[in-house]
N, CA, C and O of each residue as an XYZ file, in Angstrom:
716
protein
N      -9.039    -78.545    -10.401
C      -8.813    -77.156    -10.376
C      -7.612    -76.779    -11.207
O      -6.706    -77.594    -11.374
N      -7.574    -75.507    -11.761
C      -6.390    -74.971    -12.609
C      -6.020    -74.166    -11.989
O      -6.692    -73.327    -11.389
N      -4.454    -74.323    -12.036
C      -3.919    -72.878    -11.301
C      -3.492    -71.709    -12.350
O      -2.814    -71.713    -13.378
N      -4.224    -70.663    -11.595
C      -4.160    -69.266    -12.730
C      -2.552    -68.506    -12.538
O      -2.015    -68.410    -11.434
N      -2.161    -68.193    -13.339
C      -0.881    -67.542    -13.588
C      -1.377    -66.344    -13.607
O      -2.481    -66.117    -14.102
N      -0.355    -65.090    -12.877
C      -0.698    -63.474    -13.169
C      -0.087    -63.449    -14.351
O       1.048    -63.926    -14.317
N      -0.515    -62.985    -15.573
C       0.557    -62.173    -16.616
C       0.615    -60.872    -16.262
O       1.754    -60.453    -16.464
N      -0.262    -59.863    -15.728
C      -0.213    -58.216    -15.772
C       0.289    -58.074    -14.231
O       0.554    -59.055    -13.537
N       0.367    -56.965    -13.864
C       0.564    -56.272    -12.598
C      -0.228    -55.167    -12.410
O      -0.384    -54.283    -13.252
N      -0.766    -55.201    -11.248
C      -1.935    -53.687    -10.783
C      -0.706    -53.215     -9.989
O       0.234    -53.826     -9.481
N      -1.128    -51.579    -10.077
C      -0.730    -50.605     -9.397
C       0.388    -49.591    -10.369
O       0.138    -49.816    -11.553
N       1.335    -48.732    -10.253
C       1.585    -47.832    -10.969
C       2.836    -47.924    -11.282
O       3.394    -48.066    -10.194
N       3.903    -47.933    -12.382
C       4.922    -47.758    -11.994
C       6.015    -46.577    -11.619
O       5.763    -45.448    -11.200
N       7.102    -47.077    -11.849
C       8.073    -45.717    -11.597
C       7.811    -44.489    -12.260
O       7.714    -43.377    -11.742
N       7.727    -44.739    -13.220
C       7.649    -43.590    -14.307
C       6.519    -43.088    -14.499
O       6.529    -42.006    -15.085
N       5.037    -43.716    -14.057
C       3.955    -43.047    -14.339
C       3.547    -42.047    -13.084
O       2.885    -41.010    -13.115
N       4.255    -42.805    -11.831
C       4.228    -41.554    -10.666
C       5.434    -40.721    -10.566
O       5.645    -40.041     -9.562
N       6.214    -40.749    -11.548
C       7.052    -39.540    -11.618
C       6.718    -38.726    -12.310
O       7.386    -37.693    -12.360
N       5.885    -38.837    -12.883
C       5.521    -38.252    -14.639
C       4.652    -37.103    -13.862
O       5.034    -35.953    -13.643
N       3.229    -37.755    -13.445
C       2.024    -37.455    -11.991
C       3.279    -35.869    -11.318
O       3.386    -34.660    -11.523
N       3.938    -36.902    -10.511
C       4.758    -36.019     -9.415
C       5.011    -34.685    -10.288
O       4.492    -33.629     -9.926
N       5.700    -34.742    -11.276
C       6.558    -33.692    -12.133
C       4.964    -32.732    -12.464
O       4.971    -31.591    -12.003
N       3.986    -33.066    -13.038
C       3.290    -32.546    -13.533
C       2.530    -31.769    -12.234
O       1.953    -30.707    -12.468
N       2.537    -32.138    -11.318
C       1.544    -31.619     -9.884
C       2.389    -30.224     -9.665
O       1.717    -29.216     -9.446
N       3.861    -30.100     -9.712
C       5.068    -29.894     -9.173
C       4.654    -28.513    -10.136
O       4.047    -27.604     -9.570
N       5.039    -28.362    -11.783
C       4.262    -27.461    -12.580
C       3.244    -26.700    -12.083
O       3.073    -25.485    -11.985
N       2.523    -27.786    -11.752
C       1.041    -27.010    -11.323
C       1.220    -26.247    -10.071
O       0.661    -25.204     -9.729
N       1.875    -26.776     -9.609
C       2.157    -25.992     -7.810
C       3.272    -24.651     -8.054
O       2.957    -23.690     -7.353
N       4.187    -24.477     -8.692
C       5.201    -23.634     -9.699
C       4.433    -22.421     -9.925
O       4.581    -21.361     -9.318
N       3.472    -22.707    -10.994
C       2.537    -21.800    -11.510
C       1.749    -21.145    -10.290
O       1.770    -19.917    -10.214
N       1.030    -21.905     -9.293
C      -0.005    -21.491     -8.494
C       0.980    -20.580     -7.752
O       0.378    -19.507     -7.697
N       1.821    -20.471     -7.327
C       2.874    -20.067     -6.022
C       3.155    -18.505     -6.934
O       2.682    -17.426     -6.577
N       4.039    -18.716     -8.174
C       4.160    -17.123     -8.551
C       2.834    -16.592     -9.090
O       2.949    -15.563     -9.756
N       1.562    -17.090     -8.938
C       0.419    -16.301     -9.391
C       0.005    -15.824     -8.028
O      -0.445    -14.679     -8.066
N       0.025    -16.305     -6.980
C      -0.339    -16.122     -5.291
C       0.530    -14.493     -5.223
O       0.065    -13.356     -5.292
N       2.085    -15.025     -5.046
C       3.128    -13.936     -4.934
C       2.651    -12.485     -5.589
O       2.703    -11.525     -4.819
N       2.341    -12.321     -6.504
C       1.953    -11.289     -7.655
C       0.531    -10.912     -6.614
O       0.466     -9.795     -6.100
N      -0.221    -11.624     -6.450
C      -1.687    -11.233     -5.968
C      -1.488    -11.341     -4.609
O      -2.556    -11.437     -4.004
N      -0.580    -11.358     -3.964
C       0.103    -10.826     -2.774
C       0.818     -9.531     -2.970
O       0.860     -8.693     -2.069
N       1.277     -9.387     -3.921
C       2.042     -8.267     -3.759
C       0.964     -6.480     -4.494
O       1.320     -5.302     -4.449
N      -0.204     -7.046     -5.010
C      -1.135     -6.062     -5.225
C      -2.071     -5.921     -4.096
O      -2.597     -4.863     -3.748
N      -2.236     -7.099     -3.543
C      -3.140     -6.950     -1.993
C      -2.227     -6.227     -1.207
O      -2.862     -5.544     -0.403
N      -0.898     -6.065     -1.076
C      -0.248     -5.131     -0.002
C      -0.540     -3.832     -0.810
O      -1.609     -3.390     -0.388
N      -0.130     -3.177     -1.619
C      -0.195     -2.348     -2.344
C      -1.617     -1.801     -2.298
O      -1.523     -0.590     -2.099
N      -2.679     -2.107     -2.380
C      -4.033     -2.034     -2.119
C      -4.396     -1.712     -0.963
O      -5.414     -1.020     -0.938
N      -3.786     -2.042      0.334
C      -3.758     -2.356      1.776
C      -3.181     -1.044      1.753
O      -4.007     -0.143      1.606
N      -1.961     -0.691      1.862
C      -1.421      0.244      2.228
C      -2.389      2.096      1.154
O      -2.564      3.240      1.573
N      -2.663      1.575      0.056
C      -3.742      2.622     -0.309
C      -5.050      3.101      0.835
O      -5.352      4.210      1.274
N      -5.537      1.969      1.032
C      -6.438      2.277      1.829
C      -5.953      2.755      2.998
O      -6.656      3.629      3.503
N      -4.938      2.446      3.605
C      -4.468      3.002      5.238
C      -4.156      4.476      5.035
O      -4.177      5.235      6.004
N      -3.833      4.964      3.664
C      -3.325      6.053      3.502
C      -4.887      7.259      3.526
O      -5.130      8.357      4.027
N      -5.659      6.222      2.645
C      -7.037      7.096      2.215
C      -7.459      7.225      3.534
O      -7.724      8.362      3.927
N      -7.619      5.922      4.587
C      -8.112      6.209      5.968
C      -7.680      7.454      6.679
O      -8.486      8.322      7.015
N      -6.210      7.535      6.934
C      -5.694      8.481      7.380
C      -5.722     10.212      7.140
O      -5.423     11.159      7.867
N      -6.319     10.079      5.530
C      -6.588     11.483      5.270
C      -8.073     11.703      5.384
O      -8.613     12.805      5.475
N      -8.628     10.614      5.371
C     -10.402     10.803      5.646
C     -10.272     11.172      6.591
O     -10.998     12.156      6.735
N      -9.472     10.864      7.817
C      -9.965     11.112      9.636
C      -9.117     12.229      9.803
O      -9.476     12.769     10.850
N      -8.040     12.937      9.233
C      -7.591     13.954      9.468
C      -8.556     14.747      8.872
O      -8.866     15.454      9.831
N      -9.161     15.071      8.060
C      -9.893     16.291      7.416
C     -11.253     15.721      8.012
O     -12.113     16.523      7.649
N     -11.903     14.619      8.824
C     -12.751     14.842      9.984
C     -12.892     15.574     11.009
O     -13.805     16.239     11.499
N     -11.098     15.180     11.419
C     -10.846     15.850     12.782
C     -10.983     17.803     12.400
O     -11.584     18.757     12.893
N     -10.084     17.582     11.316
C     -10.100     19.211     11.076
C     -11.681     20.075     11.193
O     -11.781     21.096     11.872
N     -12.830     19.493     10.438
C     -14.292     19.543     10.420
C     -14.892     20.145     11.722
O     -15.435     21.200     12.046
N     -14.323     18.264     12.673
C     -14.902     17.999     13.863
C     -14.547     19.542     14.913
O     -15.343     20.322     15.437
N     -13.026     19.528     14.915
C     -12.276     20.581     15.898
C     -12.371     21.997     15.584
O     -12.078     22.842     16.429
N     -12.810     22.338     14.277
C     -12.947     23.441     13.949
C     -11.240     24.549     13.569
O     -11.005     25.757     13.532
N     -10.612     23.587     13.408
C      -9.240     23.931     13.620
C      -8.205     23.435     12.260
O      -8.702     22.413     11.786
N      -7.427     23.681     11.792
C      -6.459     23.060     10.902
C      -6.109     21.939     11.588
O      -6.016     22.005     12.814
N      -5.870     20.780     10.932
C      -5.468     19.907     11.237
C      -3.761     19.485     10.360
O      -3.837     19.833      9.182
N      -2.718     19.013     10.614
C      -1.977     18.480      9.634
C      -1.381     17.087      9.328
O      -0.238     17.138      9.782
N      -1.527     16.228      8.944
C      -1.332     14.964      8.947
C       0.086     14.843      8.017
O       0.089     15.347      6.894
N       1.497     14.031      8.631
C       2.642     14.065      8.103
C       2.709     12.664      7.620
O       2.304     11.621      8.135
N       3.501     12.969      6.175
C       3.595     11.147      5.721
C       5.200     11.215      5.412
O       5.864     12.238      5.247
N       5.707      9.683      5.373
C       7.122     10.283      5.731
C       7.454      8.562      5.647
O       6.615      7.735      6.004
N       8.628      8.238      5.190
C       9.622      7.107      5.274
C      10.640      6.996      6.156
O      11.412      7.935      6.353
N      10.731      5.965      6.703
C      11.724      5.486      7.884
C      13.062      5.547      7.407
O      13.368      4.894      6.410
N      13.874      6.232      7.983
C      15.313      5.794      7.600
C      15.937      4.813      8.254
O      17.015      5.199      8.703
N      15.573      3.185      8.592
C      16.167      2.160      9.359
C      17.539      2.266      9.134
O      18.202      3.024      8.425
N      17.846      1.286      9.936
C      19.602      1.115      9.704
C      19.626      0.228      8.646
O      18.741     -0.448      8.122
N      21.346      0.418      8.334
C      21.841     -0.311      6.954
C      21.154     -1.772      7.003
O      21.285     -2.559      7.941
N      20.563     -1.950      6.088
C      20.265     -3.505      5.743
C      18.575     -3.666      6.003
O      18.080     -4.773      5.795
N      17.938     -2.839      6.339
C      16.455     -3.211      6.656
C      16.291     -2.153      5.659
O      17.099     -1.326      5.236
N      14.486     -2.466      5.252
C      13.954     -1.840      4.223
C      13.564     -0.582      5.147
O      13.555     -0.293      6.343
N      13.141      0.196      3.488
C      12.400      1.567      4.325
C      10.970      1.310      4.504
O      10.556      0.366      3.831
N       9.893      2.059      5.423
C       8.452      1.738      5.684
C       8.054      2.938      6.001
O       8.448      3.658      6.919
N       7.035      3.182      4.985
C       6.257      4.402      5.198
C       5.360      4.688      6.247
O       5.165      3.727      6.991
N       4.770      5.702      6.521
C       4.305      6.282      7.911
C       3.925      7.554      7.947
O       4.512      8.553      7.529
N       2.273      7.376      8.802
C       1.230      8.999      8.804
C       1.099      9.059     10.275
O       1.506      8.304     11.158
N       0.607      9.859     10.292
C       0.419     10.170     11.596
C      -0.505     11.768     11.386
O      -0.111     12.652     10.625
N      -1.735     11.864     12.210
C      -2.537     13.175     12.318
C      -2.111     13.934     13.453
O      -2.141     13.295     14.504
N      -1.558     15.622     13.568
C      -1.729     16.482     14.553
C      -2.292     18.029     14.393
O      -2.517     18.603     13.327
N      -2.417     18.418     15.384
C      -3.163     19.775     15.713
C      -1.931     21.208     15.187
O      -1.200     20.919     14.239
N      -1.862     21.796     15.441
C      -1.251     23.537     15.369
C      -1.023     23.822     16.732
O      -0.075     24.530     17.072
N      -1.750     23.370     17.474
C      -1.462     23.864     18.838
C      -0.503     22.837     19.551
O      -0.861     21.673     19.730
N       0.760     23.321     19.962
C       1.963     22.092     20.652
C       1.994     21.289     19.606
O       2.547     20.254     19.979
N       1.619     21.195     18.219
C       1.656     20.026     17.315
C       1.724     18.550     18.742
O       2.654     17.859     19.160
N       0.011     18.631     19.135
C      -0.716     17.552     19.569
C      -0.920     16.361     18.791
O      -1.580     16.526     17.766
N      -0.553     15.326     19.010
C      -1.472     14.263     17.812
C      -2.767     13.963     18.226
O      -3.165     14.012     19.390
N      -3.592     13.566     16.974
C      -4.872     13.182     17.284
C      -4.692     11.733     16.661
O      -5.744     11.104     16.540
N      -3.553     11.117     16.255
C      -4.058      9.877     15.967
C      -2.914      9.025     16.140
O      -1.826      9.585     16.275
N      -2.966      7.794     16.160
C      -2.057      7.217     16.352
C      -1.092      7.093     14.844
O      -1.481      7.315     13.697
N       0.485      6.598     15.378
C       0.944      6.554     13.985
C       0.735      5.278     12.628
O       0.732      4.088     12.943
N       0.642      5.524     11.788
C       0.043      3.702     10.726
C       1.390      3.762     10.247
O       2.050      4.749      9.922
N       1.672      2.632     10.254
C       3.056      2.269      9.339
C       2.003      1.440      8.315
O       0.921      0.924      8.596
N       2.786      1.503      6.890
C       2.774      0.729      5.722
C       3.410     -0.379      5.795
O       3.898     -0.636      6.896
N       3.618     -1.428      4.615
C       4.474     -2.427      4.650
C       5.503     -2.057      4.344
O       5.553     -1.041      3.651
N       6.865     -2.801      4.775
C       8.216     -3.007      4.298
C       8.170     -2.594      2.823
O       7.328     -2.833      1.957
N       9.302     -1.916      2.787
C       9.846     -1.575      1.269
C       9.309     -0.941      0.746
O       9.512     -0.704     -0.445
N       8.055     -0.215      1.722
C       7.174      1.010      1.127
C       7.736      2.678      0.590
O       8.901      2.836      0.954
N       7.400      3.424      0.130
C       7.784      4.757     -0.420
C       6.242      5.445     -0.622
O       5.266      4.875     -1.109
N       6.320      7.118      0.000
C       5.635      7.861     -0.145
C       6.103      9.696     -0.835
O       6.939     10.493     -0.409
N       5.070      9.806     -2.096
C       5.241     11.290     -2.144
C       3.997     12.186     -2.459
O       2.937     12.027     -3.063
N       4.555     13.113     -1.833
C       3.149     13.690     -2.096
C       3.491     15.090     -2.811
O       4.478     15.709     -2.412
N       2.594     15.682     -4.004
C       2.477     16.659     -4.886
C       1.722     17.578     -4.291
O       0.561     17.269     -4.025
N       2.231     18.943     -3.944
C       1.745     20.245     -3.571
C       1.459     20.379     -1.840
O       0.670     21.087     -1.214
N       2.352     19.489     -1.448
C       2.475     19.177     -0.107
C       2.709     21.222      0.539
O       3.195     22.249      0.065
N       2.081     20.850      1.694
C       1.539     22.409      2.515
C       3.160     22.531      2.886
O       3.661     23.596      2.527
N       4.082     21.554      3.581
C       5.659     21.820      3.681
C       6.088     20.465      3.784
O       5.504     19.460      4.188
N       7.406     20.679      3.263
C       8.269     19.297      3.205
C       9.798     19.854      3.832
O      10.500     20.862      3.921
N       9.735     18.303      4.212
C      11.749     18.677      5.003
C      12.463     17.986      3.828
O      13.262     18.716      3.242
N      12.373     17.055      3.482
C      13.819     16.407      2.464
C      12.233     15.755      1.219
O      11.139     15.241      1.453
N      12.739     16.037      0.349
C      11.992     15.897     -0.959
C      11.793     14.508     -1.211
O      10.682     14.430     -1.734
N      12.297     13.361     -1.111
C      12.372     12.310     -1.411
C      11.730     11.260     -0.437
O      11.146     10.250     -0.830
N      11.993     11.788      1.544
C      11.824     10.629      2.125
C      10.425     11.363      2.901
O       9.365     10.915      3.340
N      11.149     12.960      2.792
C       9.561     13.317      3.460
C      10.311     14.171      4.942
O      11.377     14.779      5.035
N       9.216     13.889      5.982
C       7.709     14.100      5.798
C       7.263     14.922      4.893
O       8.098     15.679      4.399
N       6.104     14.995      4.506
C       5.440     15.542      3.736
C       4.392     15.814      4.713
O       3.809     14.966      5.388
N       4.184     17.229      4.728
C       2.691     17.247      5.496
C       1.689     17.827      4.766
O       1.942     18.707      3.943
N       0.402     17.371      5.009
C      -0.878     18.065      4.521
C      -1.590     19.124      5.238
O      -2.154     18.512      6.145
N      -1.824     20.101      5.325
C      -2.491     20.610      6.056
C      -4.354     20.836      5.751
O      -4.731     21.706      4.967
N      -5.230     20.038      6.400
C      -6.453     20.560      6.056
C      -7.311     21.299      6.605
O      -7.746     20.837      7.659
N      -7.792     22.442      6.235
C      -8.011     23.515      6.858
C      -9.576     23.551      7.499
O     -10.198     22.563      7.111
N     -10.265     24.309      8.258
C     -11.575     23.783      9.352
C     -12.681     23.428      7.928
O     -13.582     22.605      8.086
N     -12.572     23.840      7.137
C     -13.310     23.592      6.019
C     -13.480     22.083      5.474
O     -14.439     21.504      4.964
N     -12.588     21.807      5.684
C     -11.922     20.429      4.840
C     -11.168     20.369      3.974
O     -10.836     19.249      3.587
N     -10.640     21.494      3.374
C     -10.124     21.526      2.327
C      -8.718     21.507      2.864
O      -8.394     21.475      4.051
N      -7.826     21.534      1.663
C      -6.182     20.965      1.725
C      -5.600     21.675      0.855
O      -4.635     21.195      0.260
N      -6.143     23.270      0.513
C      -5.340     24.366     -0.457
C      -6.246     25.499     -0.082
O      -7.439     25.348     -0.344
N      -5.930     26.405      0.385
C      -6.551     28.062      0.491
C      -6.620     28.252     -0.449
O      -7.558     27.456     -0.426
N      -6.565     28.608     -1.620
C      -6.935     29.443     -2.955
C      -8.031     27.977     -3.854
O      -7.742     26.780     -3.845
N      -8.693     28.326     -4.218
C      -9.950     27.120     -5.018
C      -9.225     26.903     -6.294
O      -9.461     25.858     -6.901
N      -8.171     27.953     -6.898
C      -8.035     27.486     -8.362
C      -6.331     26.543     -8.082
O      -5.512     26.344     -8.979
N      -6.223     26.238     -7.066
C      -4.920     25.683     -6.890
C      -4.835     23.977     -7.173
O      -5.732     23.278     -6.701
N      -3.933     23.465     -7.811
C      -3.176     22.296     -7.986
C      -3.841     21.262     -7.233
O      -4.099     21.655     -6.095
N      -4.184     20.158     -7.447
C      -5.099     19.192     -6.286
C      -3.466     18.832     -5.244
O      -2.335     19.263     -5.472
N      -3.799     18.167     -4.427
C      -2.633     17.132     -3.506
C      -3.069     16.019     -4.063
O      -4.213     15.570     -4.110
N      -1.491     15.362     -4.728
C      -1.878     14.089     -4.581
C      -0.700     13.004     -4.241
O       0.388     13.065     -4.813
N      -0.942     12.212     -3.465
C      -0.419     11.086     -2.534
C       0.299      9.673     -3.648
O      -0.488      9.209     -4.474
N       1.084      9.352     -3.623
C       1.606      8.604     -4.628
C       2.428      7.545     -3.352
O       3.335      7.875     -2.587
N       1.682      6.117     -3.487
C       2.236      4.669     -2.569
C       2.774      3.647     -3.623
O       2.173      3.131     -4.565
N       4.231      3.474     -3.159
C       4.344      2.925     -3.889
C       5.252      1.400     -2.948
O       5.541      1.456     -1.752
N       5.501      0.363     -3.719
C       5.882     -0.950     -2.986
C       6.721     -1.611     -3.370
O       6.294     -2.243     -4.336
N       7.834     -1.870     -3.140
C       9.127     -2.913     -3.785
C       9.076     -4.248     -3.517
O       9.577     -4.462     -2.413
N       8.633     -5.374     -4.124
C       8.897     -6.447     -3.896
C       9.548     -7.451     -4.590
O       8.916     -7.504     -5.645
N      10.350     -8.208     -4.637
C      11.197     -9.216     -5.342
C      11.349     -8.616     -6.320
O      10.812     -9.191     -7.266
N      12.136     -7.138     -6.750
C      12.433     -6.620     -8.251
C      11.811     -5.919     -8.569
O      12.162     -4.927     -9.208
N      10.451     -6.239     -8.170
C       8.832     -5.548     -8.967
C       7.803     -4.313     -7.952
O       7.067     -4.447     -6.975
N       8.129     -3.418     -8.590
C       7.296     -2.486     -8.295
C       6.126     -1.458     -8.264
O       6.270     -0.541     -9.073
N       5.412     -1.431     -7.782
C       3.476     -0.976     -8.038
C       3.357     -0.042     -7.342
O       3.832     -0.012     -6.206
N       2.668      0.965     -7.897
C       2.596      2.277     -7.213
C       0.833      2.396     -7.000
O       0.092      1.490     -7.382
N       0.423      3.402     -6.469
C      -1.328      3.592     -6.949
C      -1.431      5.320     -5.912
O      -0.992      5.611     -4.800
N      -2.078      5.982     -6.764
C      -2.261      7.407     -6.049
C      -3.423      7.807     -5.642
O      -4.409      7.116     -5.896
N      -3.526      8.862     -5.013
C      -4.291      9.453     -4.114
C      -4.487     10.844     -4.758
O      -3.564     11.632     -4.961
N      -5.856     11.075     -5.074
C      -5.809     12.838     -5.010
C      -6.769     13.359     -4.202
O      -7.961     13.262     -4.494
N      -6.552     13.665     -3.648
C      -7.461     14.939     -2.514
C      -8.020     16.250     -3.452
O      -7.371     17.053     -4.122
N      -9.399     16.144     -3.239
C     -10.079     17.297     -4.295
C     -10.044     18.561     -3.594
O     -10.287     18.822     -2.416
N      -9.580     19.525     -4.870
C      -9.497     21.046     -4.218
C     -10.118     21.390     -3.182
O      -9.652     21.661     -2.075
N     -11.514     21.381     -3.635
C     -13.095     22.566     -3.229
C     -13.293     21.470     -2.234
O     -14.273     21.954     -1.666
N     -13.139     20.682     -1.798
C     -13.724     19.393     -0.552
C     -12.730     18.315      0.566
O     -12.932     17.887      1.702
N     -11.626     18.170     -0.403
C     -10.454     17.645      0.270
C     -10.614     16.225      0.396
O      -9.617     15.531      0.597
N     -11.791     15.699      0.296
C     -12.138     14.336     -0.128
C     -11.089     13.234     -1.228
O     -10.976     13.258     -2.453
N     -10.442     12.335     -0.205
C      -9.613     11.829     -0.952
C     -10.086     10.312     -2.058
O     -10.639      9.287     -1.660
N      -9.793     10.525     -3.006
C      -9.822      9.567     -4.322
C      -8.761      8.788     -4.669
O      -7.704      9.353     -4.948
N      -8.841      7.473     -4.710
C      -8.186      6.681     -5.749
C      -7.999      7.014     -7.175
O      -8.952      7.475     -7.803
N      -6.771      6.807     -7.785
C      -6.304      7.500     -8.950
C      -6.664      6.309    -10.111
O      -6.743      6.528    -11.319
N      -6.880      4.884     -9.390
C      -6.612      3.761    -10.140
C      -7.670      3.558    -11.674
O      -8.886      3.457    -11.834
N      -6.515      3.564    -12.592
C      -7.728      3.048    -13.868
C      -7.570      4.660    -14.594
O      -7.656      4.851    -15.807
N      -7.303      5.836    -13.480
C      -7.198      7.203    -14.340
C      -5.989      7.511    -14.556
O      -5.916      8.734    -14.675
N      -4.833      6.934    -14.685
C      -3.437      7.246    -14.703
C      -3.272      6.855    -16.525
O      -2.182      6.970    -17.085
């Protein structure tokens, strides 16, 4: 019998699983701020829709009740050091009743709204809508649409997306793609 000598070695060395490691590490780098970004348009998206919800079921209720309805949108003034978070809420004319519960937005949210029925402070709000038994959200037909503007602060970067409520119907629309 001959005895066989190893000349090679199986398995990997230092440097080819660091090389591996470093390159996975890239790949994981990349995947994480592409997630973040498509996290931060899914909130932004999210909070559109809570807004569109909220004016669909107020100008229901208005329909339903036969009555004006007014739905207020409005930013939190937290204490020093927490973000601000936007916020609707639907009520009646009579005792200003609510008919709905209140929706908060996400953290670091901002709301304004254009041709708002009355506002208390211009910047944080409330802003209220009023929609009238009709559905509509302006007494005169040749008047200015309402429109709802959400916008979102995250790590630096900020995304807005609007809302317009149509004169003659009050039916609220996404602005996205028409800006």
């Amino acid at each position: 019998m001959t005895v066989r000598t190893r000349t090679g070695r199986h398995g990997f060395s230092v440097l080819e699983l660091a090389s591996v490691l470093a390159i996975l590490l890239l790949i994981l780098g990349a995947m994480t701020g592409a997630f973040l970004g498509w996290q931060h348009g899914a909130a932004v998206r999210g909070a559109e829709d809570q807004i569109t919800a909220a004016l669909s079921h107020a100008r229901q209720m208005a329909i339903l009740r036969r009555m004006p309805i007014g739905l207020a949108l409005g930013v939190t003034t937290n204490a020093p050091g927490y973000p601000p978070r936007g916020y609707c809420f639907a009520f009646t004319n009579d005792f200003n009743t609510p008919v709905s519960e209140t929706t908060f937005l996400p953290l670091r949210s901002s709301l304004s709204v254009s041709n708002a029925w009355a506002t208390i402070h211009p910047d944080l709000g409330p802003f209220v809508i009023q929609f009238l038994p009709d559905g509509r959200t302006q007494p005169d037909l040749d008047s200015d649409p309402v429109v709802v503007t959400i916008g979102i602060t995250r790590n630096g970067a900020s995304t807005s997306r609007s809302i317009r409520l149509d004169p003659l119907t009050g039916i609220p629309r996404s602005l996205e793609g028409e800006l």
